[in-house]
C-alpha positions as CSV (number, residue, x, y, z in Angstrom):
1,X,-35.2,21.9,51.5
2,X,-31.8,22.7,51.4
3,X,-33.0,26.5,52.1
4,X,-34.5,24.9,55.7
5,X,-31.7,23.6,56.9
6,X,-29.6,26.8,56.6
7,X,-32.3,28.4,58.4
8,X,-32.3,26.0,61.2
9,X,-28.6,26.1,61.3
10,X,-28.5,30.0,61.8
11,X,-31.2,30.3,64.1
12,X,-29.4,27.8,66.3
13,X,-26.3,30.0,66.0
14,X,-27.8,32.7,67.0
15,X,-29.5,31.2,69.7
16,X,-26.2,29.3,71.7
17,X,-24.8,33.4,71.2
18,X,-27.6,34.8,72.7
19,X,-27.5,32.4,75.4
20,X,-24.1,33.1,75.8
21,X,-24.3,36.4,76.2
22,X,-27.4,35.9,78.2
23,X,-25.1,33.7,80.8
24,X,-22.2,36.1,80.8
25,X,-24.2,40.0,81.3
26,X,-26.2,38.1,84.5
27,X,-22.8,37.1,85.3
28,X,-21.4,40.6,84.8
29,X,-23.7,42.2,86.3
30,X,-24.4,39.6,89.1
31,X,-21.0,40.3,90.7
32,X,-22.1,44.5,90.9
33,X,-23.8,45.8,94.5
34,X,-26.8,47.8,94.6
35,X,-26.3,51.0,96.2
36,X,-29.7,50.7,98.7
37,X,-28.4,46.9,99.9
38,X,-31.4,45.2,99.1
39,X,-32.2,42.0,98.4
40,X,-33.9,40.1,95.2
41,X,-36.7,38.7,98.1
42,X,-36.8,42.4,99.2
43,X,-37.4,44.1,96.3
44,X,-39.5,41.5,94.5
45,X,-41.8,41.8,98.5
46,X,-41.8,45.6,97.9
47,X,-42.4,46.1,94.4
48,X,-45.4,43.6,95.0
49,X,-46.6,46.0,98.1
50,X,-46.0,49.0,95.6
51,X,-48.5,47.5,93.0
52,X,-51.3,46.9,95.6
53,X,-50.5,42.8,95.3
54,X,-50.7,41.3,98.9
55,X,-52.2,37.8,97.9
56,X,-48.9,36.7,96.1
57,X,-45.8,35.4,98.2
58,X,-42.2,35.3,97.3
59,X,-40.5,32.1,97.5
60,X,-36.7,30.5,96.8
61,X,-36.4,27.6,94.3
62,X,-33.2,25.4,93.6
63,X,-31.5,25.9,90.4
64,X,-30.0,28.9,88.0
65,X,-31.9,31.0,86.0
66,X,-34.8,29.0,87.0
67,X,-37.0,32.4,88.0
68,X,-40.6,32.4,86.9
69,X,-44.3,33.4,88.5
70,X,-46.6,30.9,89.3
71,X,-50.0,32.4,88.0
72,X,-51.2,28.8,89.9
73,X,-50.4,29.3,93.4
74,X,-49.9,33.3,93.3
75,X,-46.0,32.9,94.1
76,X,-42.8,34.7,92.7
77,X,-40.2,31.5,92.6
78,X,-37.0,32.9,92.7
79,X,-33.3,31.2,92.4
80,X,-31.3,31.6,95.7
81,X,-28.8,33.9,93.5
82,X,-31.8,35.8,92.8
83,X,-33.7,35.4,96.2
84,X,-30.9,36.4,98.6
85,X,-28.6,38.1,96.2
86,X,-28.1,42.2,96.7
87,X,-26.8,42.6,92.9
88,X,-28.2,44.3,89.8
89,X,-29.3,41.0,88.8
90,X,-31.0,39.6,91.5
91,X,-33.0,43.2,91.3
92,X,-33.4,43.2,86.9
93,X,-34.6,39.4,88.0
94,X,-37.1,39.9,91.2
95,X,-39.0,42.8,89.5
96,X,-39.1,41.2,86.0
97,X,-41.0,38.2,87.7
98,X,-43.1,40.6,89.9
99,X,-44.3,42.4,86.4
100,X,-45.7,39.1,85.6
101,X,-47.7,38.7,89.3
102,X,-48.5,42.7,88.2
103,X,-50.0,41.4,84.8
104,X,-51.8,38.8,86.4
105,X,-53.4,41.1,88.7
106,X,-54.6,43.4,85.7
107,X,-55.3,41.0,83.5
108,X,-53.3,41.4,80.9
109,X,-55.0,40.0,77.8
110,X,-51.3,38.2,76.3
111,X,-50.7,36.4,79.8
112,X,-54.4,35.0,79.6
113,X,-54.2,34.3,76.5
114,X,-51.2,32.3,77.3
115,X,-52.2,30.7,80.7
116,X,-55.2,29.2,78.4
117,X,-53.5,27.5,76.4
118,X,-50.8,26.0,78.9
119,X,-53.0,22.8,79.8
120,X,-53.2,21.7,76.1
121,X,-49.7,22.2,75.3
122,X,-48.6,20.2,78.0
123,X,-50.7,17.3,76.5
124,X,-49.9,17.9,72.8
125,X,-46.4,18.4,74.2
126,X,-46.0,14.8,74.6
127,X,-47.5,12.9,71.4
128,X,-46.5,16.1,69.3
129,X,-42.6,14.8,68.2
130,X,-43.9,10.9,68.0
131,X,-46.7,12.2,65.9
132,X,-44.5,14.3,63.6
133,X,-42.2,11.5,63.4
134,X,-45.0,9.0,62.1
135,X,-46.6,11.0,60.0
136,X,-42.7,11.4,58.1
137,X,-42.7,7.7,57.9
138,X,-45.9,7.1,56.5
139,X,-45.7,10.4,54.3
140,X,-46.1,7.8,51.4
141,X,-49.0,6.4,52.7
142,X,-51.1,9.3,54.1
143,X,-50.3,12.3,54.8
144,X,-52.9,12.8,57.5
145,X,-50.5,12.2,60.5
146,X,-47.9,14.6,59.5
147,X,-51.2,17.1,58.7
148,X,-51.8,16.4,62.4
149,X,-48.1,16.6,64.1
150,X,-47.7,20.2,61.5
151,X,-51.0,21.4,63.0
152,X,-49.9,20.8,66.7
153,X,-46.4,22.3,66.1
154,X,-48.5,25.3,64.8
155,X,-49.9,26.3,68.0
156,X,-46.9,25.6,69.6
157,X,-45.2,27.9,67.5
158,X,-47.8,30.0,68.2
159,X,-47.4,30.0,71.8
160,X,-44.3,31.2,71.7
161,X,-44.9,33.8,69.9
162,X,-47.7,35.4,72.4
163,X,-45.2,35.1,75.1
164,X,-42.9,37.5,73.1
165,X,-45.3,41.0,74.2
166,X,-46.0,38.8,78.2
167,X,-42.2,39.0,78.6
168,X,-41.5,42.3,77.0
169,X,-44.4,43.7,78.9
170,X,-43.0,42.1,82.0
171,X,-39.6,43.6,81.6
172,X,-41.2,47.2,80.7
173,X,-43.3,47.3,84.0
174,X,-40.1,45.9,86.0
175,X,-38.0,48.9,84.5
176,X,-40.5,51.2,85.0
177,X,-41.1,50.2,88.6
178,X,-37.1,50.0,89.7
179,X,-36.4,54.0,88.0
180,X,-39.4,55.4,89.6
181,X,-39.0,54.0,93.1
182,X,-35.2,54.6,92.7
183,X,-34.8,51.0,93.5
184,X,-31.2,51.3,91.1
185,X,-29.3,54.2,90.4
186,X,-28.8,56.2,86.9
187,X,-25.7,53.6,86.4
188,X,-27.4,50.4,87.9
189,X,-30.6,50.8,85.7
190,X,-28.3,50.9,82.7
191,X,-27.3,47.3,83.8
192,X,-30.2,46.1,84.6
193,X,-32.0,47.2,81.1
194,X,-29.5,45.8,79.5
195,X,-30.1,42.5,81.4
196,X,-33.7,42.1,80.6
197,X,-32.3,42.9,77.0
198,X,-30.7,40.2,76.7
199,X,-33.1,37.7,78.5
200,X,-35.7,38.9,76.1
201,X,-34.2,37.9,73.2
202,X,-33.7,34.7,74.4
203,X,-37.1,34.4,74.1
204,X,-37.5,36.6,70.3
205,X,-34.8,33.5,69.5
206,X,-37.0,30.6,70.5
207,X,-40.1,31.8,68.3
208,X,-38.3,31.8,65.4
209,X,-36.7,28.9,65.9
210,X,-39.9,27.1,66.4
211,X,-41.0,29.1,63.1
212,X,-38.4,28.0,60.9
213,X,-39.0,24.1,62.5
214,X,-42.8,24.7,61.5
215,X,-41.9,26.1,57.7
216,X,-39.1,22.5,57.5
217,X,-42.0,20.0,58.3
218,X,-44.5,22.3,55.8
219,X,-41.9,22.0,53.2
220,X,-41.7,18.3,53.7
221,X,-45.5,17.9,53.8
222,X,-46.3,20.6,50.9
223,X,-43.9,18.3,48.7
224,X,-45.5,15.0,49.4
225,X,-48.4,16.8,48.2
226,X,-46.8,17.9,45.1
């Protein structure tokens, strides 16, 4: 048990330094010009144009770091930093959400995979902690709820997990796209790799996190059992 709670500890750790250094390269890099003067709305519109994708649009949303694709609607949401901003960030950003509008149009098996199981997670989402919670206070009882609320945080886990290779991918196509189309120069590409880097591991972060959560409540439910 004890073993757990280091775990968790670390992993959180490492996860507010990530963050951290997340917040301060997009920062860093946020505040260099591209040399071509484009825009994140511009390059996202091209790179979109590029891939043969004319059925998706490009729109602003409030917020920071709040940049995602809306497999939904068809529609590249991107922060006004993002959306009007002619930095090496707003370009690492636009193109990394435009890779997933480019999986979407190829049908790339993870990002199916994941879209699938998006409407039950949003339901399991919302009993799953009051579930967990029960079945640890009636763990003397029966250990059938806490079976359940472990079972639910398993595909969660899981979830994040299969969004590891969507994001990757993502980020892959994005850097692909931006060297070939000399979008960013030698320097500039540099930045913005190192960008979706760090972005990335945000993500590697949050699935083992969410692993070592899932191993604490087995522990606690493997020793009721012993």
């Amino acid at each position: 048990m004890m073993g757990a709670y280091v775990i968790g500890i670390l992993v959180m750790l490492i996860s507010v330094y990530v963050q951290w250094r997340l917040k301060s390269k997009f920062e860093e890099y946020s505040q260099v010009g591209l040399s071509n003067g484009m825009s994140g709305r511009e390059i996202a519109e091209k790179m979109l144009r590029d891939s043969g994708i004319y059925d998706v649009r490009v729109v602003s949303v409030e917020g920071q770091l709040t940049d995602h694709y809306n497999p939904e609607d068809k529609t590249v949401n991107l922060s006004p930093d993002v959306f009007h901003g002619r930095s090496v960030s707003a370009a690492a950003v636009a193109s990394h959400e435009c890779g997933h509008a480019v999986q979407h149009a190829t049908a790339y098996k993870w990002l199916q995979f994941r879209s699938k199981m998006v409407p039950f997670l949003s339901i399991s989402s919302r009993y799953m902690q009051w579930v967990i919670l029960g079945g640890i206070l009636l763990l003397n009882t029966t250990p059938l709820p806490l079976t359940i609320g472990v079972a639910l945080f398993a595909i969660t886990t899981l979830f994040t997990f299969i969004t590891l290779p969507v994001e990757y991918d993502a980020s892959n196509i994005a850097l692909a796209w931006i060297q070939q189309n000399r979008v960013v120069n030698e320097r500039e590409y540099v930045m913005a790799a190192d960008a979706l880097k760090w972005a990335a591991r945000t993500y590697l972060v949050a699935a083992i996190g969410s692993l070592a959560t899932l191993l604490y409540y087995v522990s606690i439910l493997m020793g009721r059992r012993d």
